[in-house]
N, C-alpha and C positions, 0 to 999 in steps of 0.2 A: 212881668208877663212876657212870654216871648213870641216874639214878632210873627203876624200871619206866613205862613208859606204857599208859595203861587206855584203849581205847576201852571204854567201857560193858560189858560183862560179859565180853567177848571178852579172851582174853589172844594175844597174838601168839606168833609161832614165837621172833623176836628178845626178848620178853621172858622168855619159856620158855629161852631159852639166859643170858640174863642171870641169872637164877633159879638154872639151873645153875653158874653160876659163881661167884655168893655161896656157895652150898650146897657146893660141894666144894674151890673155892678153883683150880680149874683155867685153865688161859691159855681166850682168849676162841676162840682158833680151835679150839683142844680142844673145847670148852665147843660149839659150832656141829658139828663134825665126830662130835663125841657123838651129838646129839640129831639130824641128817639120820641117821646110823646105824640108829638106836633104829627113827626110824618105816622108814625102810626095810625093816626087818627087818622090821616087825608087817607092813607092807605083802604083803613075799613070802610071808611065813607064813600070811597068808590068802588071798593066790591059790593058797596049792597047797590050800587048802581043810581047813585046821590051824584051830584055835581058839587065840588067845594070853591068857593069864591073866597080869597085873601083881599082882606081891604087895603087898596093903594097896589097890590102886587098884581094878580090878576084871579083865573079861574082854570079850574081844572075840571074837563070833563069824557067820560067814557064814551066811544063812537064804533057803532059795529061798521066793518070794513068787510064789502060782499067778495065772496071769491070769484076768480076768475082763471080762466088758461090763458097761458104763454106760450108760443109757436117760438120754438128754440133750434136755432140752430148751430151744431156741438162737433167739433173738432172732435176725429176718430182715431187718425193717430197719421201716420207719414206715408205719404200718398196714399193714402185713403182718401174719399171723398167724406164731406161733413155729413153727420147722421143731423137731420130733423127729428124733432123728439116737440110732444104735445104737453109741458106742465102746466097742474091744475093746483093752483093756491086756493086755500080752504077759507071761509070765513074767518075772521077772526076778532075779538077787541082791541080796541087799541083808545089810550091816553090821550087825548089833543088838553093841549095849552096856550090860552088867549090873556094876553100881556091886559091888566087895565090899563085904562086911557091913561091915567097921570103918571106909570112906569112907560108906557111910549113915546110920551111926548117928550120925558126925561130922553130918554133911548136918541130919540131923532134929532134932539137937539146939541147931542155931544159931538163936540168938536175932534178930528184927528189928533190933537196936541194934545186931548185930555188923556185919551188913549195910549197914549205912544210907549208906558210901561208894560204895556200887556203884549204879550208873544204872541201875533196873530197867526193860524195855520195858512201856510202856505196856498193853498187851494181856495181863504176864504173869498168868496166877492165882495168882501171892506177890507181883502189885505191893503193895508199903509203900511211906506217905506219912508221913515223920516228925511230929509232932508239932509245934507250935511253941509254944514255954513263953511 
């Protein structure tokens, strides 16, 4: 079987069914036909406007997000002075994801050392920089 491939913090769909088939021991096309299933499913469950809860992972649920105006103010061009301009965002839905309790408390308890194979983004606020002895 060949080995997970990491881009930096991201795990792929292809390595998520790899995963799944160390983990259960299942043929690969099982193992792929599995997990399009799975998100399918959470997929349809939240267009009908259902909340799905994964036990131990956490929950996923739909959230309308009200619109509102933005007071913008826009570079016009070389010595010009800035155009003020009024944008209006629209309603919209949007996805929230709440971690359960026993995936956070995993989460909170990891150590920088456990870490230290993962490519953290530059900009994140838990960038760690190992040490060098």
């Amino acid at each position: 079987m060949k080995p997970v491939k990491r881009t930096g913090n991201r795990l792929s769909d292809r390595a998520l069914r790899d995963r799944m088939q160390q983990i259960t021991g299942m043929d690969r096309v099982w193992a792929k036909l599995a997990c399009r299933a799975t998100v399918r499913a959470i997929e349809a469950l939240l267009l009908e406007g259902r909340s799905v809860n994964l036990w131990r992972f956490g929950s996923f649920r739909f959230r309308f997000r009200v619109g509102r105006t933005q007071n913008m103010s826009l570079p016009s061009g070389a010595g010009q002075p800035r155009v003020r301009r009024v944008v209006t965002h629209a309603d919209k839905v949007v996805v929230k994801f709440k971690p359960a309790a026993s995936l956070s408390r995993k989460l909170r308890n990891l150590k920088p050392d456990q870490v230290e194979h993962l490519e953290m983004p530059k900009k994140s606020p838990i960038h760690y920089t190992p040490k060098t002895p």
